[in-house]
C-alpha positions as CSV (number, residue, x, y, z in Angstrom):
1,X,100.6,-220.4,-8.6
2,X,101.7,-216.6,-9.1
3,X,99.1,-214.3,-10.0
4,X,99.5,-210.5,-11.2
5,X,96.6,-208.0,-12.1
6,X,96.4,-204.9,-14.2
7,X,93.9,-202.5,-14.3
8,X,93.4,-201.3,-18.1
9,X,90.5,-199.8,-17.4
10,X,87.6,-199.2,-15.3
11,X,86.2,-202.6,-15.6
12,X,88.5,-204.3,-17.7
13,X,91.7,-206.6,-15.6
14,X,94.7,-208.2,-17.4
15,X,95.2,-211.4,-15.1
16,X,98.4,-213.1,-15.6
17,X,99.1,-216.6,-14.1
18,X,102.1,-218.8,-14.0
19,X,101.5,-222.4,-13.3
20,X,104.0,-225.3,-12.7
21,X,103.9,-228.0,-15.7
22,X,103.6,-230.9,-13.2
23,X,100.1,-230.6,-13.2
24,X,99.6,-230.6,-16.7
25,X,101.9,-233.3,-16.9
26,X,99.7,-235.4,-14.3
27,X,97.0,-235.2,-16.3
28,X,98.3,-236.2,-19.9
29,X,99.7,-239.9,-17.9
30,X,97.1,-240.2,-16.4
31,X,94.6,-239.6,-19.8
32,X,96.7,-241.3,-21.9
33,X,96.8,-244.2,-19.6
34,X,92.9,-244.6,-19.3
35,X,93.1,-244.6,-23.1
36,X,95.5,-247.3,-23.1
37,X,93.1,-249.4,-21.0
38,X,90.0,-248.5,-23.3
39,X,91.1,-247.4,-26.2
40,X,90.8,-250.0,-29.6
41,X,93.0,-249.9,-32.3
42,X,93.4,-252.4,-35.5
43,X,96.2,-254.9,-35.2
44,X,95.7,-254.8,-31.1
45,X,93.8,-256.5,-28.5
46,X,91.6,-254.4,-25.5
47,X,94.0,-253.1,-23.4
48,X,97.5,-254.3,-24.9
49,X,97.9,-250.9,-27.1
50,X,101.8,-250.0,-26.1
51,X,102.1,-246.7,-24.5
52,X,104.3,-245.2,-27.6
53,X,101.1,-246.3,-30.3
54,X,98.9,-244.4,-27.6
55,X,101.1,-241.6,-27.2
56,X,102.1,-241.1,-31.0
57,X,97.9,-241.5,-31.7
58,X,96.5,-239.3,-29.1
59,X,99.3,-237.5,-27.4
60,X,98.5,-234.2,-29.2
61,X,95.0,-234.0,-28.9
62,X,94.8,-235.3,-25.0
63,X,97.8,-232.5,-24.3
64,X,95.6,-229.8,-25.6
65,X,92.4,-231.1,-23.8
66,X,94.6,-231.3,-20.4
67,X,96.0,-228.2,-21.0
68,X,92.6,-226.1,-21.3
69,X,91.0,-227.9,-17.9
70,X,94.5,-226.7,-16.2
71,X,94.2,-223.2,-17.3
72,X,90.2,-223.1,-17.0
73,X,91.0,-224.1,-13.5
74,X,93.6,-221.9,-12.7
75,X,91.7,-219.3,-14.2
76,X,88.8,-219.9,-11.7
77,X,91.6,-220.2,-8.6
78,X,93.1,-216.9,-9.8
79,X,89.8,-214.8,-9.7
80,X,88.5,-216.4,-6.5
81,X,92.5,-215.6,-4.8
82,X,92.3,-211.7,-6.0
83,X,88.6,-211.5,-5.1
84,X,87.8,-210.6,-8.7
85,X,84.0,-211.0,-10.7
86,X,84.5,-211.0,-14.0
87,X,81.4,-209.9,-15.7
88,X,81.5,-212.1,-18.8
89,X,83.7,-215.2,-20.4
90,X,87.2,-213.9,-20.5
91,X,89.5,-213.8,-23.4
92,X,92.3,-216.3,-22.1
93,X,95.5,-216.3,-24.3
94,X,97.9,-219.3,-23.7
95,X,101.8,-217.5,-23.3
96,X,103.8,-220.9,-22.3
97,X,102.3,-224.6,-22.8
98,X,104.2,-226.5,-20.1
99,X,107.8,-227.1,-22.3
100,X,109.4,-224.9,-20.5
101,X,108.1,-226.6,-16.8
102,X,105.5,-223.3,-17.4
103,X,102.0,-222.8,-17.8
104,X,101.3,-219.3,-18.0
105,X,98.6,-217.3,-19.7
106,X,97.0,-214.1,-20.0
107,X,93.3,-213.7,-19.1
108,X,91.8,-210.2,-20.3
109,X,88.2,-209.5,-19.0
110,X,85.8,-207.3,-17.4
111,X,85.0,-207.1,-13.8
112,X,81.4,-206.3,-11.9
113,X,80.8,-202.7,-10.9
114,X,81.2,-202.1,-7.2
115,X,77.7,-201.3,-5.7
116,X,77.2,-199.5,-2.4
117,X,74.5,-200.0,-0.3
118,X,71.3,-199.0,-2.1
119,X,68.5,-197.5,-0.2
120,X,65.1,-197.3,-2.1
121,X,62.8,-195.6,1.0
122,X,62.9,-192.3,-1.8
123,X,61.5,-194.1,-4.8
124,X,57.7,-193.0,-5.7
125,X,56.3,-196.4,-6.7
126,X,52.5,-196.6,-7.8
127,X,51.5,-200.5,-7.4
128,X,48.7,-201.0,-9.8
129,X,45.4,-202.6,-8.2
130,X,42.5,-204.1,-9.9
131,X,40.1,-207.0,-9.8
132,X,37.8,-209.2,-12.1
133,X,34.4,-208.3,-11.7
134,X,31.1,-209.5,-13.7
135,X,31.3,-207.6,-16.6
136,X,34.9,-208.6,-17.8
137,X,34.0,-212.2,-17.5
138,X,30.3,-211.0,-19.5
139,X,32.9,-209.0,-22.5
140,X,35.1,-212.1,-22.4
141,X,32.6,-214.4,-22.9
142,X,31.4,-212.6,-26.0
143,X,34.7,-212.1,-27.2
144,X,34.9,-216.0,-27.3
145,X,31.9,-215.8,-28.6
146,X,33.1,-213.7,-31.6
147,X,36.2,-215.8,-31.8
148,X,33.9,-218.9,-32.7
149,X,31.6,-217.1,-35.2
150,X,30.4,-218.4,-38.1
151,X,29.9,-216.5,-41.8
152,X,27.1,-216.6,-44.3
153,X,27.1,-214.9,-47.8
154,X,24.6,-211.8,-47.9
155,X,23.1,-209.9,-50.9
156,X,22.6,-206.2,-49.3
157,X,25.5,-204.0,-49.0
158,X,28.2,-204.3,-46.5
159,X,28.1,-202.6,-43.5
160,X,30.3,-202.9,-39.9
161,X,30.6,-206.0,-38.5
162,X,30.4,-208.1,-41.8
163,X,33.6,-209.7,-43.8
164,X,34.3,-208.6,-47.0
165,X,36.3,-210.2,-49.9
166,X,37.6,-207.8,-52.2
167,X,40.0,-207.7,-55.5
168,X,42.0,-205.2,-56.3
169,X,45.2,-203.2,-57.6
170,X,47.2,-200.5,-57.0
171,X,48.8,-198.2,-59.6
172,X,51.3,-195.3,-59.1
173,X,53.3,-193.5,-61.7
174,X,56.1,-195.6,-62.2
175,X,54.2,-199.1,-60.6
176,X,51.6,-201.5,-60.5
177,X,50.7,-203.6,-57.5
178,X,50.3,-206.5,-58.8
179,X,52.3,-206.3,-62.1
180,X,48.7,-207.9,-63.5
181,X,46.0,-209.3,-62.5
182,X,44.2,-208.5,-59.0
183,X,45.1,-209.1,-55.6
184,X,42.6,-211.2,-53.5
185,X,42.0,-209.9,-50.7
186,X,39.3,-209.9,-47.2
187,X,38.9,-208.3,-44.1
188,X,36.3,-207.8,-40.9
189,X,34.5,-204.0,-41.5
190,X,35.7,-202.3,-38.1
191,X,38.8,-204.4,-37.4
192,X,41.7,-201.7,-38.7
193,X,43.2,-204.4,-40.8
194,X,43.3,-202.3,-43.8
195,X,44.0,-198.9,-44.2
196,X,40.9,-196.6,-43.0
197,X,40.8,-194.6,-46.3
198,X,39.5,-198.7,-48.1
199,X,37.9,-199.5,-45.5
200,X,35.5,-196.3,-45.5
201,X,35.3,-197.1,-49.3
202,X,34.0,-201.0,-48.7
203,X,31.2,-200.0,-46.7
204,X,28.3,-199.8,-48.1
205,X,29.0,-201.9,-51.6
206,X,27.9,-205.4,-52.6
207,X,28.9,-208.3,-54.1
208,X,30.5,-207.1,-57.6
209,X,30.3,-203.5,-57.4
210,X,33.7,-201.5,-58.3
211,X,35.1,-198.6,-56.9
212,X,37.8,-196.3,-58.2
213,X,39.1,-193.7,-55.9
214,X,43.1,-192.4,-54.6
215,X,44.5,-193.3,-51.3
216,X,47.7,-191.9,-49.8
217,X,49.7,-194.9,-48.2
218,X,52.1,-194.5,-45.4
219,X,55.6,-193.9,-45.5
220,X,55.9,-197.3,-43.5
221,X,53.9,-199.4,-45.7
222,X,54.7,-202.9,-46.2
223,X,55.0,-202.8,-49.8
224,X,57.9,-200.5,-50.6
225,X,56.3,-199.4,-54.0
226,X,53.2,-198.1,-52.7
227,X,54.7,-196.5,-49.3
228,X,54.3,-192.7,-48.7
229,X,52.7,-192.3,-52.0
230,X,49.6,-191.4,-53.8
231,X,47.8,-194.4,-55.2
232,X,45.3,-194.8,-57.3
233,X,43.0,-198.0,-56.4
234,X,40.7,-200.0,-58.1
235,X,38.4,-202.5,-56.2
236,X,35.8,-205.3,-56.7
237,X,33.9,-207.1,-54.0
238,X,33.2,-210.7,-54.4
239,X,31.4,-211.7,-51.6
240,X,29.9,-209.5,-48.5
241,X,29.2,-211.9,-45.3
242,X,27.2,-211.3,-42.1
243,X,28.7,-213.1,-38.7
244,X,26.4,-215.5,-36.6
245,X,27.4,-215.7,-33.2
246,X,27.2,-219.1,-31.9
247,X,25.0,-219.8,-28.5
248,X,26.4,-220.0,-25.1
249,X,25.2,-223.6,-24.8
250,X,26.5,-227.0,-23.6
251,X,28.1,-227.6,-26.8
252,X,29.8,-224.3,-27.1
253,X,31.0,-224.7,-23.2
254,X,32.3,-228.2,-23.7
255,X,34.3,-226.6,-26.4
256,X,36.6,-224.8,-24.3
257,X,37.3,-227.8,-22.0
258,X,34.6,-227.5,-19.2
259,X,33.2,-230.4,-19.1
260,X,30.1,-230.2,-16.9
261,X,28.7,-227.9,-19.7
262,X,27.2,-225.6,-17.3
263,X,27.1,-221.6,-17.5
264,X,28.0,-221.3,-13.9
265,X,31.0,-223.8,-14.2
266,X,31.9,-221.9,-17.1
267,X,31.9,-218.1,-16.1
268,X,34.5,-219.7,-12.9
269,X,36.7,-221.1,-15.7
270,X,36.6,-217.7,-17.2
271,X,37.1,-215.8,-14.0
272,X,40.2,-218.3,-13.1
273,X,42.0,-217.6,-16.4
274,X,41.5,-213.9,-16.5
275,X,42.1,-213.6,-12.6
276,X,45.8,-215.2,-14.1
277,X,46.2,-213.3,-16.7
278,X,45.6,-209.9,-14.5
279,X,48.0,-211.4,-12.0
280,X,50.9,-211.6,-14.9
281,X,49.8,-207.6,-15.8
282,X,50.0,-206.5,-12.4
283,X,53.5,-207.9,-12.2
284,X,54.1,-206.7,-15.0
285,X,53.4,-202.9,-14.4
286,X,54.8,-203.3,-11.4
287,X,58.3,-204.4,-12.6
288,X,58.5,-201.5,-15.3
289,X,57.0,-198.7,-12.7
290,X,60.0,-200.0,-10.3
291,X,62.7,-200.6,-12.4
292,X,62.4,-197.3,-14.6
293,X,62.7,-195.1,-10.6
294,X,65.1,-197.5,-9.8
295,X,66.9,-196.7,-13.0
296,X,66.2,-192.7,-12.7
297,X,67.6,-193.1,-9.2
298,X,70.9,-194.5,-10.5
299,X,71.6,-192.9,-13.6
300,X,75.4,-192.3,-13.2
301,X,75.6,-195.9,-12.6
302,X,78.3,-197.5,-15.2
303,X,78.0,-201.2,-16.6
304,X,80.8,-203.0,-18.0
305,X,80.6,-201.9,-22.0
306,X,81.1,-206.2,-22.9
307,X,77.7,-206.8,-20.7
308,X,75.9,-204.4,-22.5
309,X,77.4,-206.0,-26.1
310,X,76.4,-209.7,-25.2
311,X,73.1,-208.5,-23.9
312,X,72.5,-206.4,-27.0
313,X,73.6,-209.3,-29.4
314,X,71.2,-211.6,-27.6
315,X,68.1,-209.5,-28.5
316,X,69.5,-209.3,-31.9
317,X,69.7,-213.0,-32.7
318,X,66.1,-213.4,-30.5
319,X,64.5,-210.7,-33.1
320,X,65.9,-212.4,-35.9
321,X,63.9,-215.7,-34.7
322,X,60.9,-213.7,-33.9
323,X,61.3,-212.6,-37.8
324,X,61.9,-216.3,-39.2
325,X,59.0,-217.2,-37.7
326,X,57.1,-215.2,-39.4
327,X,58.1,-216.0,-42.4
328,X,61.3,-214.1,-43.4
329,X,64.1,-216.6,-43.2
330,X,66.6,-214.1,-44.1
331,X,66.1,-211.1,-41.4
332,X,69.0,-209.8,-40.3
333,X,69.4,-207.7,-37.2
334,X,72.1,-205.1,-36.4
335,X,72.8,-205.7,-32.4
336,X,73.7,-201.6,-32.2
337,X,69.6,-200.9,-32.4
338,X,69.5,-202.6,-29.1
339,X,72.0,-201.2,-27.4
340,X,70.2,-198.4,-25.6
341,X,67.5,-201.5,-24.1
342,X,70.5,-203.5,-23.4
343,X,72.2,-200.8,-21.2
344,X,68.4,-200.7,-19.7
345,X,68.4,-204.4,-18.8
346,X,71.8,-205.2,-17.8
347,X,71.7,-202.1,-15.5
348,X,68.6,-203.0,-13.9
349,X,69.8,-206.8,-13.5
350,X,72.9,-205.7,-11.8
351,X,70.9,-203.0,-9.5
352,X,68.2,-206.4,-8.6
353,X,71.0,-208.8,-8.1
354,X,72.6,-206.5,-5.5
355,X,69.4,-205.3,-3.5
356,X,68.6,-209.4,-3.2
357,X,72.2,-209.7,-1.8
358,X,72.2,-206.1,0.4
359,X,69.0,-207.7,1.9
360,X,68.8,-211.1,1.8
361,X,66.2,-212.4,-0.7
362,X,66.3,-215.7,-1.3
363,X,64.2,-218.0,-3.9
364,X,60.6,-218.4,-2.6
365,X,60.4,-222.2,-2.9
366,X,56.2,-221.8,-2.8
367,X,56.2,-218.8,-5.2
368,X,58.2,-220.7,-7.4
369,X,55.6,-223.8,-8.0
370,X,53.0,-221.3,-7.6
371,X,54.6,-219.3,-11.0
372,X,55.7,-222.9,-12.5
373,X,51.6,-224.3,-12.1
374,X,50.2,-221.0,-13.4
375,X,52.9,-221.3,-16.8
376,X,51.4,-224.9,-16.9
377,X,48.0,-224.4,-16.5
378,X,47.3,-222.5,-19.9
379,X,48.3,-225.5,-22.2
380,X,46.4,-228.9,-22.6
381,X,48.6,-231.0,-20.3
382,X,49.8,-228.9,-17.3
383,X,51.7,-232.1,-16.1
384,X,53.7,-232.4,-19.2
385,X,54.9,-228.9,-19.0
386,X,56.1,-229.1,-15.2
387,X,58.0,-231.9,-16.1
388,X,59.6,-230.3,-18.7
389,X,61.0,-227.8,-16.4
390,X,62.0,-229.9,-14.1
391,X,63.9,-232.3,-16.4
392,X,65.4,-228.9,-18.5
393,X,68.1,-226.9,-15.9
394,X,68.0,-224.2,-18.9
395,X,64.4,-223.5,-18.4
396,X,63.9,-224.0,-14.8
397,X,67.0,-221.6,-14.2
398,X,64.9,-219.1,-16.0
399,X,62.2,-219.6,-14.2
400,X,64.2,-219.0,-10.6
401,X,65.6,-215.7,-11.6
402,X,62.6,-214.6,-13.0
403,X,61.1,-215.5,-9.6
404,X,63.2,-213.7,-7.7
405,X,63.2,-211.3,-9.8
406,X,59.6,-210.5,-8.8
407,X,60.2,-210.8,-5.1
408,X,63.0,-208.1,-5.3
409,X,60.2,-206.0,-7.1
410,X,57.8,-206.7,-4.3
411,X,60.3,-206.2,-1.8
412,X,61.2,-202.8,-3.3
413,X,57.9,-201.9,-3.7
414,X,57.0,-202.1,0.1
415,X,60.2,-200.5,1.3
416,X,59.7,-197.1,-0.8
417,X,57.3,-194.3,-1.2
418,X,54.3,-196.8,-2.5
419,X,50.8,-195.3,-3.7
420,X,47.8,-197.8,-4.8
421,X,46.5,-197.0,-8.6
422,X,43.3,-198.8,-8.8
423,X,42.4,-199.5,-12.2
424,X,39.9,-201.2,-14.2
425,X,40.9,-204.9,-15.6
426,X,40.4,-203.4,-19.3
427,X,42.8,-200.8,-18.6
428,X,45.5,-203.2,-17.1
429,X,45.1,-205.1,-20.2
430,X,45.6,-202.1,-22.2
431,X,49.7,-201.9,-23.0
432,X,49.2,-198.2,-23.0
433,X,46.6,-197.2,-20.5
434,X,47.6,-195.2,-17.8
């Protein structure tokens, strides 16, 4: 095998390989005489189909199958002899098919940054602490409660707390919304599901009194001929209801799985499933307080431009799901929106990789059926769902990197400059808090 490389750019390599034919050639006979042995053709019995038929049949197509495992393979021998990484699939252009006693092609891809030795004893890292304590499972508890409320119809005017259904229209200048009629609509009095400036307008009406007032709608509004514009609105309410807050009793604790039906059984079931659910926060905040000073740290760091474009397209296509399954089945995404939190992610994947290499971190075996048992205990059957992963290498592969993804985190997290932020379990469960 001969094997040249050109450096076109900082990360991209030209890889040109000549192979001799007589591989290729060994692996046509020998297809082509496994077909003739299986192979069944009209007019012929099992394994009596003369070599020509099979050749004039299936020569083509077995040629090109052979000759895409030779160069796949001497791709792979080529990179592994000049000590190269490529970064992503290359783009692998066939220059001489065997004819000529040649295979040769030209492979065109980009390689893995070099990474020195990263130290990370300078990184200021705040691990976020926190526990569950009494009054988390108490406000959990009554959100649960709230979540299983039930609604009766009222007579007195609406007030905070109650759900309200409401008709109405919108008109503008130039539009009405709807073109006729009235739009049906309800919402909870202190939820922010409408705009504030409606809301403050349904309190304190009952069922079939009107209001007429204007309302400026934002310039991001979902409908486009209302956004960032004066409306005028008209509004009925139908029907005002009060909530009723169900009991905390057996029957409402059987509900949610806990057999025994006891309060005490059921504040530990509570305290279990938010104890997991701080767990996955902490990690969380964790991750993103390590990787953006890791990131900071190495800001001159370059990534291969076709990592960045697969990464970016990735997020593209997963947005466009997130957006067909909610209901718009023709979203389209332009993959250049993500590139900036493609640069992030590829970056800080490269940067994790290499600290688990510099230093040795291997897959926690334990942390890994720990993670895979707390994924399967917040469906129905956990059982079902670790056999799942176990029979799927897609989704258990995941599952590894994101693994050790977490121990480099922890890892880097008690080798640099670490502070404790104690926080309160509602403020952990805030996206935003501090």
């Amino acid at each position: 095998m001969q094997v040249s490389v050109e450096n076109v750019g900082k990360f991209e390599r030209k890889l040109t390989v000549r192979l001799p034919a007589d591989g290729l050639q060994t692996q046509v006979s020998a297809r082509l005489r496994e077909l003739g042995r299986t192979v069944r053709l009209a007019g012929f019995r099992p394994g009596k189909v003369p070599p020509k038929v099979i050749e004039q049949r299936f020569g083509a197509q077995v040629r090109a199958e052979a000759l895409g495992e030779v160069i796949r393979n001497g791709f792979t021998e080529a990179v592994q002899q000049e000590k190269l990484r490529p970064s992503v699939a290359p783009s692998i252009e066939a220059t001489s098919t065997g004819e000529d006693g040649e295979v040769s092609f030209v492979a065109t891809f980009e390689v893995m940054p070099e990474i020195g030795q990263i130290d990370v004893s300078g990184l200021k890292v705040r691990r976020p602490m926190s526990a569950v304590a009494e009054a988390d499972v108490d406000r959990m508890i009554e959100t649960l409660r709230l979540q299983r409320r039930t609604w009766a119809p009222v007579e007195r005017t609406a007030q905070t707390g109650d759900m309200v259904m409401f008709e109405s229209h919108a008109s503008t200048d130039a539009d009405r919304v709807p073109a006729e009629g009235n739009e049906r609509s309800g919402t909870i009095l202190g939820s922010g599901a409408v705009l504030p400036a409606l809301e403050e307008k349904l309190v304190g009406l009952s069922a079939d009194q009107e209001s007429d007032f204007s309302v400026d709608f934002p310039e991001d509004y979902r409908v486009s001929a209302l956004a960032g514009k004066s409306v005028n609105m008209h509004l009925r309410v139908v029907r005002v209801s009060e909530p009723s807050l169900p009991e905390v009793d057996v029957e409402f604790i059987q509900g949610f799985g806990v057999s025994e039906g006891d309060i005490e059984s059921f504040r530990r079931e509570v305290q279990a499933n938010l104890q997991r659910e701080l767990k996955g926060a902490l990690m969380a905040r964790l991750k993103s307080e390590v990787v953006d000073k890791l990131l900071a740290a190495h800001s001159e760091f370059d990534v291969p431009a076709r990592m960045i474009d697969a990464e970016a397209a990735s997020l593209a296509r997963q947005s466009e799901q997130q957006a067909r399954d909610q209901g718009n089945p023709s979203a389209q995404a332009d993959s250049g929106a993500f590139a900036e939190v493609a640069r992030r992610r590829v970056t800080a994947a490269l940067l994790l990789g290499e600290l688990a290499r510099q230093n040795d971190i291997r897959l926690d075996s334990r942390r890994l059926g720990e993670t895979l048992d707390m994924i399967a205990s917040t469906y129905e059957d956990p059982q079902e769902v670790v056999e799942l992963y176990r029979r799927e290498p897609q989704l258990m592969q995941g599952l590894q990197n994101r693994v050790i993804e977490d121990q480099v985190i922890d890892w880097i997290a008690d080798h640099a400059e670490l502070t404790e932020q104690n926080l309160e379990f509602k403020d952990v469960m805030q996206p935003n808090a501090v």
